[in-house]
C-alpha positions as a Markdown table, in Angstrom:
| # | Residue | x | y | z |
|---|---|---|---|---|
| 1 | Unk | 34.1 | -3.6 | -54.5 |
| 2 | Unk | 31.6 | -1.3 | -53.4 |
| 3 | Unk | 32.1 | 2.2 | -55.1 |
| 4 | Unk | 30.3 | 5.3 | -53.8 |
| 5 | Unk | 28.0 | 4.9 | -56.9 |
| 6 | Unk | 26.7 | 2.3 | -54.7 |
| 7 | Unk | 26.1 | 4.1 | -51.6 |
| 8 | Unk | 22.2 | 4.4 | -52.0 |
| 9 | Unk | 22.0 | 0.9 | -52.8 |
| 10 | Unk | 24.2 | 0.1 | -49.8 |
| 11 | Unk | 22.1 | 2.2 | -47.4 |
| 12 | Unk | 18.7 | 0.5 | -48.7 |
| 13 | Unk | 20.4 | -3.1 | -47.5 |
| 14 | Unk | 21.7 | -1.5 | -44.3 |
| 15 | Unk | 18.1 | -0.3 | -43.7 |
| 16 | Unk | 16.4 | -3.7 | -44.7 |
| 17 | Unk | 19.0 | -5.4 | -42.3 |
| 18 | Unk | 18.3 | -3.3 | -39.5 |
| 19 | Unk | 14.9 | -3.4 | -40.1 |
| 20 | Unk | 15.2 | -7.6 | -40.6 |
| 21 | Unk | 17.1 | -7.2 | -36.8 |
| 22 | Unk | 14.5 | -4.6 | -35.0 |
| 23 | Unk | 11.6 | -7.1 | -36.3 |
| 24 | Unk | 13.1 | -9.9 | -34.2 |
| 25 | Unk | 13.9 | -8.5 | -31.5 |
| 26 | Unk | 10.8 | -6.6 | -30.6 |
| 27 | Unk | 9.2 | -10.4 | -30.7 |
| 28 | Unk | 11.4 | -11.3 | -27.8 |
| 29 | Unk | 10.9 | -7.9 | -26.1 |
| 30 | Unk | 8.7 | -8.9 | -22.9 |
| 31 | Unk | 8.3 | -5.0 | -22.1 |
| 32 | Unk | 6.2 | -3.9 | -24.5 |
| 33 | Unk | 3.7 | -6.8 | -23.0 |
| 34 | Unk | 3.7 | -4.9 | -19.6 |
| 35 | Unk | 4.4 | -1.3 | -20.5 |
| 36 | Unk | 2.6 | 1.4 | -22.0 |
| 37 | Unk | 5.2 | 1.7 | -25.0 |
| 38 | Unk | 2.8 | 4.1 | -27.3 |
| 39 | Unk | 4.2 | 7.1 | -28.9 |
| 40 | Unk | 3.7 | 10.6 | -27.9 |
| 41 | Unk | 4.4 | 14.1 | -29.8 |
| 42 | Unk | 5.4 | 15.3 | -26.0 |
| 43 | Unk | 8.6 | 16.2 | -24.9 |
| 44 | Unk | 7.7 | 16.0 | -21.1 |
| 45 | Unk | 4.7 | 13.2 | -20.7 |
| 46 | Unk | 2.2 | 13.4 | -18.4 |
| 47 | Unk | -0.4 | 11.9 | -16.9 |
| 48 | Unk | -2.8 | 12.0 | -14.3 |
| 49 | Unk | -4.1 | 9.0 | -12.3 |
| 50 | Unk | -7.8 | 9.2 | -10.0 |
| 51 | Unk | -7.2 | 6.0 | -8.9 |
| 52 | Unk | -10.9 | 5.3 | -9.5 |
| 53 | Unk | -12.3 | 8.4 | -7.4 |
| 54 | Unk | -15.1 | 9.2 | -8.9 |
| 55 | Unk | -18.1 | 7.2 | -7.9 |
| 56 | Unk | -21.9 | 9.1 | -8.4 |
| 57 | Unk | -23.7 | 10.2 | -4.6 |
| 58 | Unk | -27.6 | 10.5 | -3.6 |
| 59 | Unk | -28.5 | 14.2 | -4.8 |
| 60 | Unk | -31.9 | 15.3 | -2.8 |
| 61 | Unk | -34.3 | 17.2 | -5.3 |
| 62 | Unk | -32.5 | 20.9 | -7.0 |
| 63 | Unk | -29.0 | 20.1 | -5.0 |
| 64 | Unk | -25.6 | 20.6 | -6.9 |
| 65 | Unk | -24.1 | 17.5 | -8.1 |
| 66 | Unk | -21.1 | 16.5 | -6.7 |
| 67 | Unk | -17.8 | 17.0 | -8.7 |
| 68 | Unk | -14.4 | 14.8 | -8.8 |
| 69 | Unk | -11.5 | 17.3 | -9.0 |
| 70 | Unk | -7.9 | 16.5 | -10.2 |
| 71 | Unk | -6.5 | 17.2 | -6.6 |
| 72 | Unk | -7.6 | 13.8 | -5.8 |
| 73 | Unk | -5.6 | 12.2 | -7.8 |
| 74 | Unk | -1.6 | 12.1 | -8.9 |
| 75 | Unk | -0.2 | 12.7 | -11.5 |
| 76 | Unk | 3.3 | 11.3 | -13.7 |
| 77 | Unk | 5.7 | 13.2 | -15.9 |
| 78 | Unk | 8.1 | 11.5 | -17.4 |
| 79 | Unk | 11.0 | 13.9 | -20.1 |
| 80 | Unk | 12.5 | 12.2 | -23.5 |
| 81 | Unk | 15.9 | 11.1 | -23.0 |
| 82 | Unk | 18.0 | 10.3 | -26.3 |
| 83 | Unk | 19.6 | 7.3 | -26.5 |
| 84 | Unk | 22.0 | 7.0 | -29.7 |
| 85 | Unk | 24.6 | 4.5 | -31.3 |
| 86 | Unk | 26.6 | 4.4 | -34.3 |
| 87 | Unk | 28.4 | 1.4 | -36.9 |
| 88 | Unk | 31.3 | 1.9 | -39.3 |
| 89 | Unk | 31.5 | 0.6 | -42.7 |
| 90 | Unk | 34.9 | 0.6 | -43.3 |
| 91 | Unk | 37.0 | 0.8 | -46.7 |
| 92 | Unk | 38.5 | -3.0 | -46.1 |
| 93 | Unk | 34.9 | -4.3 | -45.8 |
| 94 | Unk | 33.7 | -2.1 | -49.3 |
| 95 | Unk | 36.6 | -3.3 | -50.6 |
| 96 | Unk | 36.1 | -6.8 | -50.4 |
| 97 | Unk | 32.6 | -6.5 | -50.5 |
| 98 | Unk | 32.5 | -8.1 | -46.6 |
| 99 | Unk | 28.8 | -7.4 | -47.0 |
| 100 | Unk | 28.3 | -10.6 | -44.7 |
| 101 | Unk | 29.9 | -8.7 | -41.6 |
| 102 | Unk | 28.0 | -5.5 | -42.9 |
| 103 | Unk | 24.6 | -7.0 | -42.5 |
| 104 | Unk | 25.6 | -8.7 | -39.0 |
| 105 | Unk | 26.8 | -5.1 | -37.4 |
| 106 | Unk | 23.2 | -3.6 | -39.1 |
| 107 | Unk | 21.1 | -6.2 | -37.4 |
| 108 | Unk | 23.4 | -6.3 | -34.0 |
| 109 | Unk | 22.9 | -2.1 | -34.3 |
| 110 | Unk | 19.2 | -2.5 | -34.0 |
| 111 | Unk | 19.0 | -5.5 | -31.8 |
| 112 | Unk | 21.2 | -3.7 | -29.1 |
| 113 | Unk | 18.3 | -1.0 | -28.8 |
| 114 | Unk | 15.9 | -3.4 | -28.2 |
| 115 | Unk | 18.0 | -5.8 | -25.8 |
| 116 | Unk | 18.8 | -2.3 | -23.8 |
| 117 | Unk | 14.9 | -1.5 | -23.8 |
| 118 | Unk | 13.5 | -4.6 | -22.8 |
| 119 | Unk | 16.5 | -4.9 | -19.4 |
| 120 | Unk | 15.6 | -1.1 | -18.6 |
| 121 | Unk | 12.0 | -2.3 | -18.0 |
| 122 | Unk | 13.0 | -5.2 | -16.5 |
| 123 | Unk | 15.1 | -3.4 | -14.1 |
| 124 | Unk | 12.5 | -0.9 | -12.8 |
| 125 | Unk | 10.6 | -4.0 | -11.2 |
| 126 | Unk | 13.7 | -5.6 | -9.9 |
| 127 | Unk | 14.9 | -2.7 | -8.8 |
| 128 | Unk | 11.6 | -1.3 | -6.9 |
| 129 | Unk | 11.8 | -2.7 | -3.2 |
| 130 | Unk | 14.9 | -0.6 | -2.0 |
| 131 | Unk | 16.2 | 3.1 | -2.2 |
| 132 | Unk | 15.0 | 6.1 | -4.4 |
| 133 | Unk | 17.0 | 5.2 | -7.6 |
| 134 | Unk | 19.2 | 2.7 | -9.0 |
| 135 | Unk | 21.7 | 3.0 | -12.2 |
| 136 | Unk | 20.1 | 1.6 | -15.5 |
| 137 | Unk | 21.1 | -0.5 | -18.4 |
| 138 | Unk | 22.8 | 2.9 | -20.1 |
| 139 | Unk | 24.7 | 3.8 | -16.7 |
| 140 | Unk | 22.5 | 6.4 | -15.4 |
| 141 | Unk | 20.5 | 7.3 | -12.0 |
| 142 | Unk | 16.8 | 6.0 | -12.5 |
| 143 | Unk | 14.1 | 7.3 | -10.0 |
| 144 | Unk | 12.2 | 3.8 | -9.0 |
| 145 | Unk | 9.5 | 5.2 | -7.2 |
| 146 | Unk | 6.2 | 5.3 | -8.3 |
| 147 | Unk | 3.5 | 8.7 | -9.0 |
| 148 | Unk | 2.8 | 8.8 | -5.3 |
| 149 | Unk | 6.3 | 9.6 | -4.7 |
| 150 | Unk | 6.6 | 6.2 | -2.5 |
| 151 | Unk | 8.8 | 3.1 | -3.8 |
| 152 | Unk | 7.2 | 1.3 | -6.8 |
| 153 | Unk | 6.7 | -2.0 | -4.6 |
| 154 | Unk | 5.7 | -1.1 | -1.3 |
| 155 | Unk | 3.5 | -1.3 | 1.8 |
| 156 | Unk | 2.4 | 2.5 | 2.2 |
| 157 | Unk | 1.4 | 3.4 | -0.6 |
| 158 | Unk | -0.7 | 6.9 | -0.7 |
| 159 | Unk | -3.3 | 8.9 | -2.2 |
| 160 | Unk | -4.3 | 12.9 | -2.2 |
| 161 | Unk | -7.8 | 12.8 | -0.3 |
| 162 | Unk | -7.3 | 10.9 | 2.7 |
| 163 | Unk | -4.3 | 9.0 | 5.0 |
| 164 | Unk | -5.5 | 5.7 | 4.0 |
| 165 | Unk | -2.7 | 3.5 | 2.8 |
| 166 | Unk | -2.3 | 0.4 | 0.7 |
| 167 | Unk | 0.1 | -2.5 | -0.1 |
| 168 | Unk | 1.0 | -3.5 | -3.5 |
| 169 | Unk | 3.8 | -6.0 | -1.8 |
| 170 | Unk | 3.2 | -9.6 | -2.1 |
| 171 | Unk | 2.3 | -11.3 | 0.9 |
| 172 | Unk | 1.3 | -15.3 | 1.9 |
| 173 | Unk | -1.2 | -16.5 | 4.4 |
| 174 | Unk | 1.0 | -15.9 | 7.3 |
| 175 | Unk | 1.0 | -12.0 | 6.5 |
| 176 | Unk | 4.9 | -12.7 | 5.6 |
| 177 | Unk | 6.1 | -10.0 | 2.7 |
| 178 | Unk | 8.0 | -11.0 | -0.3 |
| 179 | Unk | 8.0 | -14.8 | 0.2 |
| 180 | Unk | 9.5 | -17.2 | -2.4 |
| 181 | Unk | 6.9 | -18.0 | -4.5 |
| 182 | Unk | 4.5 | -20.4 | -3.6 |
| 183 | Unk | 0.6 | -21.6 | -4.1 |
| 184 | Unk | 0.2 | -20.0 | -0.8 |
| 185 | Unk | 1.1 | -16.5 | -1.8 |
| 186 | Unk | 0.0 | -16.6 | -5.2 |
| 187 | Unk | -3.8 | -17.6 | -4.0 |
| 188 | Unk | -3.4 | -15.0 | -1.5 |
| 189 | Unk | -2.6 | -11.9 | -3.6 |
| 190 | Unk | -5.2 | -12.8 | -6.2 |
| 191 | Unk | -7.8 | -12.6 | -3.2 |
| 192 | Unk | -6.0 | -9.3 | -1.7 |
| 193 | Unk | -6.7 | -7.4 | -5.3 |
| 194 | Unk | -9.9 | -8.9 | -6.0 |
| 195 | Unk | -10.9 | -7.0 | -2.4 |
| 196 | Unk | -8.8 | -3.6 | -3.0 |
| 197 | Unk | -11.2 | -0.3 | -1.8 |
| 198 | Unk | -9.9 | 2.7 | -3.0 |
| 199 | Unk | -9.7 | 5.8 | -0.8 |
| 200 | Unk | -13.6 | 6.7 | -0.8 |
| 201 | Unk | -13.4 | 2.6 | 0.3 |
| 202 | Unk | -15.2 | 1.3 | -2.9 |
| 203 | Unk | -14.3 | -2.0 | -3.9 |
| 204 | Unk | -12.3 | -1.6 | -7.0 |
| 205 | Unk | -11.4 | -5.2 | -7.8 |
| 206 | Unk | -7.8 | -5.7 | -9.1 |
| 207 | Unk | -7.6 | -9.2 | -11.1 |
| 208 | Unk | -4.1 | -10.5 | -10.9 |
| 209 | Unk | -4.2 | -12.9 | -13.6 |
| 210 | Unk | -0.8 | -13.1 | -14.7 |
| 211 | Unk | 2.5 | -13.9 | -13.0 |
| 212 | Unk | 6.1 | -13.1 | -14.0 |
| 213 | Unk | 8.8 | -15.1 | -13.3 |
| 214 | Unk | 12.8 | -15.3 | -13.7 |
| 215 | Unk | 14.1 | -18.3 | -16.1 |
| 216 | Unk | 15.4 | -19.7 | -12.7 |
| 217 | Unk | 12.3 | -20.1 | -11.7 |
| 218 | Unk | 9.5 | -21.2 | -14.4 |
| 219 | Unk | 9.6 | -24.4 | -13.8 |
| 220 | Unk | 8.6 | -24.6 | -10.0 |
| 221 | Unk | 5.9 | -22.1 | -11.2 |
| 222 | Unk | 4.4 | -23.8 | -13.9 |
| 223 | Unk | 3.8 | -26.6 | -11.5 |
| 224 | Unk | 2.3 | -24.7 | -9.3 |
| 225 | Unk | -0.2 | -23.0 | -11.4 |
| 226 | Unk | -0.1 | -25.4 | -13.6 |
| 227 | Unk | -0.4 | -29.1 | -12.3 |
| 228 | Unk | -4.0 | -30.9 | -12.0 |
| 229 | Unk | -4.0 | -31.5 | -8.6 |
| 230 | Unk | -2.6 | -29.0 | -5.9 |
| 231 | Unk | 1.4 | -28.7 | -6.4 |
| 232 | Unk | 3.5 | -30.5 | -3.4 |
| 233 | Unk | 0.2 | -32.6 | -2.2 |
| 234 | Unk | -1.0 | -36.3 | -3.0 |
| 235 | Unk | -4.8 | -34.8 | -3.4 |
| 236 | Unk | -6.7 | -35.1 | -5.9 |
| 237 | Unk | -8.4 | -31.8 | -5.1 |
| 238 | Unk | -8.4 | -30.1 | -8.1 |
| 239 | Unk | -6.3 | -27.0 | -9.3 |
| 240 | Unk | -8.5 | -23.7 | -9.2 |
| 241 | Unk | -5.3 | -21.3 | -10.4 |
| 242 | Unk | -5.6 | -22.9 | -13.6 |
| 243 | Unk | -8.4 | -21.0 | -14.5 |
| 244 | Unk | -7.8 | -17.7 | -12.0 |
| 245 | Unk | -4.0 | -17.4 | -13.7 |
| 246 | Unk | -4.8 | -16.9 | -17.5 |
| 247 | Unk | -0.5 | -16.4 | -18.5 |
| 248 | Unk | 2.9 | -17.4 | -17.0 |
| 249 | Unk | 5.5 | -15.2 | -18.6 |
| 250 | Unk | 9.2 | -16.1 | -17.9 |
| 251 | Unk | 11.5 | -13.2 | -18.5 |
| 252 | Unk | 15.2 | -14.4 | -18.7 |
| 253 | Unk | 15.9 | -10.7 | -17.8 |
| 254 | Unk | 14.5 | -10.5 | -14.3 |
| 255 | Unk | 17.6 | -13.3 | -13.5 |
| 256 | Unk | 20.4 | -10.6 | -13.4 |
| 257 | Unk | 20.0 | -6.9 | -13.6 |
| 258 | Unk | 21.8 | -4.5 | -15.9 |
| 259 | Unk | 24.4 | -4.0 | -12.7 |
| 260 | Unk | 25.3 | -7.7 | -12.8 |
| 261 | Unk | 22.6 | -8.4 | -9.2 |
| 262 | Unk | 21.1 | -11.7 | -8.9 |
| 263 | Unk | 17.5 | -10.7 | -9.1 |
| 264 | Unk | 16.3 | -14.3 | -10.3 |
| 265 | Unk | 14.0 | -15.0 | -6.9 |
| 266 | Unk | 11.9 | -12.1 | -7.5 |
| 267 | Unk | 8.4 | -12.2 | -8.9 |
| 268 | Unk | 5.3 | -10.4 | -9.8 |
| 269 | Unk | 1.6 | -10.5 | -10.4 |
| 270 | Unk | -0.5 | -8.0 | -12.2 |
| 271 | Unk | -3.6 | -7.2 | -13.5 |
| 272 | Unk | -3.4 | -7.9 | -17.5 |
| 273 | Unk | -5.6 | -5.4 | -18.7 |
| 274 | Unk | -4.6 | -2.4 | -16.7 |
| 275 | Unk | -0.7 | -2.9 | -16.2 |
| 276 | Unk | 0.0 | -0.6 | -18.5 |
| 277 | Unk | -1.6 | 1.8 | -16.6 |
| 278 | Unk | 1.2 | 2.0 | -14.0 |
| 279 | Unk | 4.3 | 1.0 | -16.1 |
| 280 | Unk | 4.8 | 3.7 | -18.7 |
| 281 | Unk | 7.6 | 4.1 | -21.2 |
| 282 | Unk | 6.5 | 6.2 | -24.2 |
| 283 | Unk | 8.3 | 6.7 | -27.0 |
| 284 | Unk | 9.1 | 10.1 | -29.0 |
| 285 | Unk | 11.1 | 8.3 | -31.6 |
| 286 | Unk | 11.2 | 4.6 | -32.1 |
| 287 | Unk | 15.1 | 3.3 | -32.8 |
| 288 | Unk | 16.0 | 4.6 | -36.2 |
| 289 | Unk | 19.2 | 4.6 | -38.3 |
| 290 | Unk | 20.2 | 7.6 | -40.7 |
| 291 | Unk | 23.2 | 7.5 | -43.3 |
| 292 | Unk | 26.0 | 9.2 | -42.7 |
| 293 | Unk | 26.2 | 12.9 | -44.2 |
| 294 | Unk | 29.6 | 13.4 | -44.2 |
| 295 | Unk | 33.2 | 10.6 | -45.3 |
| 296 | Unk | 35.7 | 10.8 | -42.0 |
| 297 | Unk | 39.1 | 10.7 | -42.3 |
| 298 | Unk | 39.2 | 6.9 | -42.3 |
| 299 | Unk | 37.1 | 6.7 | -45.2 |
| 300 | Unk | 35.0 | 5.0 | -43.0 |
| 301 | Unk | 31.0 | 5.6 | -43.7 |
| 302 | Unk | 29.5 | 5.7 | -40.3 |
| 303 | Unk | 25.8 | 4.8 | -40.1 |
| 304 | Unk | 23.9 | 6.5 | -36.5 |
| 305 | Unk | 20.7 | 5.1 | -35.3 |
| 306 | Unk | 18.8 | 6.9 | -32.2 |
| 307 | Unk | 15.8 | 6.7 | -30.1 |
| 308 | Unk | 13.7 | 8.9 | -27.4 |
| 309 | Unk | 12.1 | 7.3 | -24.4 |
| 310 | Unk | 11.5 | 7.5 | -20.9 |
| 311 | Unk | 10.2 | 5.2 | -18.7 |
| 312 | Unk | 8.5 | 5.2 | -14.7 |
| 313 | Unk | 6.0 | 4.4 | -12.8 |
| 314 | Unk | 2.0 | 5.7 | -12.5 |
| 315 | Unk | -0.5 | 4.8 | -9.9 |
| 316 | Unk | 0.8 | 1.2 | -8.6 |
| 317 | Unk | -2.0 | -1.1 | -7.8 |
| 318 | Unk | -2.1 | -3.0 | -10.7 |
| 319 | Unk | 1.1 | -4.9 | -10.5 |
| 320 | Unk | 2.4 | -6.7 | -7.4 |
| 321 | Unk | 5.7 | -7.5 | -6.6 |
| 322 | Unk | 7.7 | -9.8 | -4.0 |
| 323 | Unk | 11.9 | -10.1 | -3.4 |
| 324 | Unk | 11.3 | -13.8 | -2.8 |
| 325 | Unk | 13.4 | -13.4 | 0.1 |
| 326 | Unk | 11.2 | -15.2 | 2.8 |
């Protein structure tokens, strides 16, 4: 029986089981490989983008140098939310010492954090093509557009110092937008970032080296990128995306949103060492769990664990993004 002479030692084993269940999970979380999960001491985050602005001009002998102010660029502020959830060790399970279904509602405490996490980032690239918002993993309205004020995948994208526009929408030879994916469209995109110009029309090369995929559809892009030869052909041309693709990630959660959509024909490329520019989701607090200060009525000892977080997205060029309809 576990006596309230135990509690400490009770509360050390919840913590190591939590802890035992948060350390797995954050190895499955395929977020934190794409999003800017640091932490921050700010309640309301921001940031502010130039979207590679600045570049030096010619100054003639005694002239003022030129300056890049922060009205060129935008800017991203994203407020903590809480997120919180509780588990109840009840008197049966001290009882009887049940401490095998103890440690399983510990591990599936922390675990659920994480599981909720990873489908909330998930969802904001699914959910990026269409509308302002959409409802998230915990029920709630979440803005999908990016810091330009324009949908996180789109074809007018905008900037501060001029009308110029871009795309960040996948496209194939034939100019088509969000095709299945295909050789076609990949080799296209990585040539479309690899000639990007920024406002001032300087070519910024974006490198979309790696792709992201639905379970559904890994294994008709691993033989694309992949095979030796060219996928679908008998040549024995060689297979240049080999090299220009350096990761194929599969994320089972871009298959079926947190609102039950089939999502699986949607993909993405981005650019691996500046994604994490544009997604964002820092973190205040990191999921934690806390013992219970006070015995219920039930005799039940409840055990709360909570996070802060917020998530959205910055300047958009570095990720790319197609429905897969066409």
């Amino acid at each position: 029986m576990i006596l309230r002479s135990d509690f400490p030692t009770l509360t050390q084993k919840l913590n190591d089981w939590f802890n035992e269940g948060a350390r797995d999970a954050i190895a499955d979380w395929t977020g934190k490989d794409f999003y800017d999960v640091g932490e921050t001491d700010w309640e309301v985050f921001n940031t502010l983008n130039l979207y590679g602005l600045g570049r030096p001009s010619r100054v003639a002998e005694g002239a003022q140098f030129s300056s890049l102010t922060s009205e060129e660029g935008d800017s991203l502020s994203l407020t903590q939310i809480q997120y919180a959830d509780r588990i109840g060790v009840t008197k049966r399970m001290r009882k009887f010492d049940r401490y095998d279904q103890i440690s399983v509602i510990a591990r599936g405490l922390s675990e659920g954090f994480f599981d909720a996490i990873d489908q909330s980032h998930a969802d904001l690239l699914t959910n990026g093509f269409a509308g302002t918002s959409y409802t998230d993993v915990f029920g709630y309205a979440q803005s999908n557009l990016a810091s330009d004020g324009v949908l996180l995948f789109s074809a007018s994208h905008t900037n501060n110092l001029n009308a110029n526009v871009f795309s960040n929408l996948i496209t194939n030879s034939a100019a088509t937008a969000n095709p299945a994916i295909s050789r076609d469209a990949i080799v296209k995109t990585i040539s479309t970032g690899r000639k990007y110009r920024d406002p001032n029309k300087l070519n910024r090369p974006i490198k979309f080296d790696r792709v992201l995929v639905s379970a559904t559809n890994h294994d008709l892009a691993q033989r694309i990128i992949f095979s030796a030869g060219v996928q679908g052909t008998d040549y024995v041309d060689s297979n240049p995306l080999r090299s220009d693709v350096n990761s194929l990630v599969m994320w089972s959660r871009l298959d079926v949103d947190a609102a039950g959509n089939d999502r699986s024909a949607r993909w993405f490329m981005c650019d691996s060492r500046n994604v994490k520019k544009t997604l964002r989701s820092p973190f205040a607090q990191r999921p934690t769990m806390y013992p219970p200060e006070e015995i219920n009525d039930s005799k039940t000892w409840e055990y709360t664990a909570d996070m802060f977080y917020a998530m959205g997205a910055d300047h958009p060029k570095n990720i790319a993004g197609s429905t897969g309809a066409n």
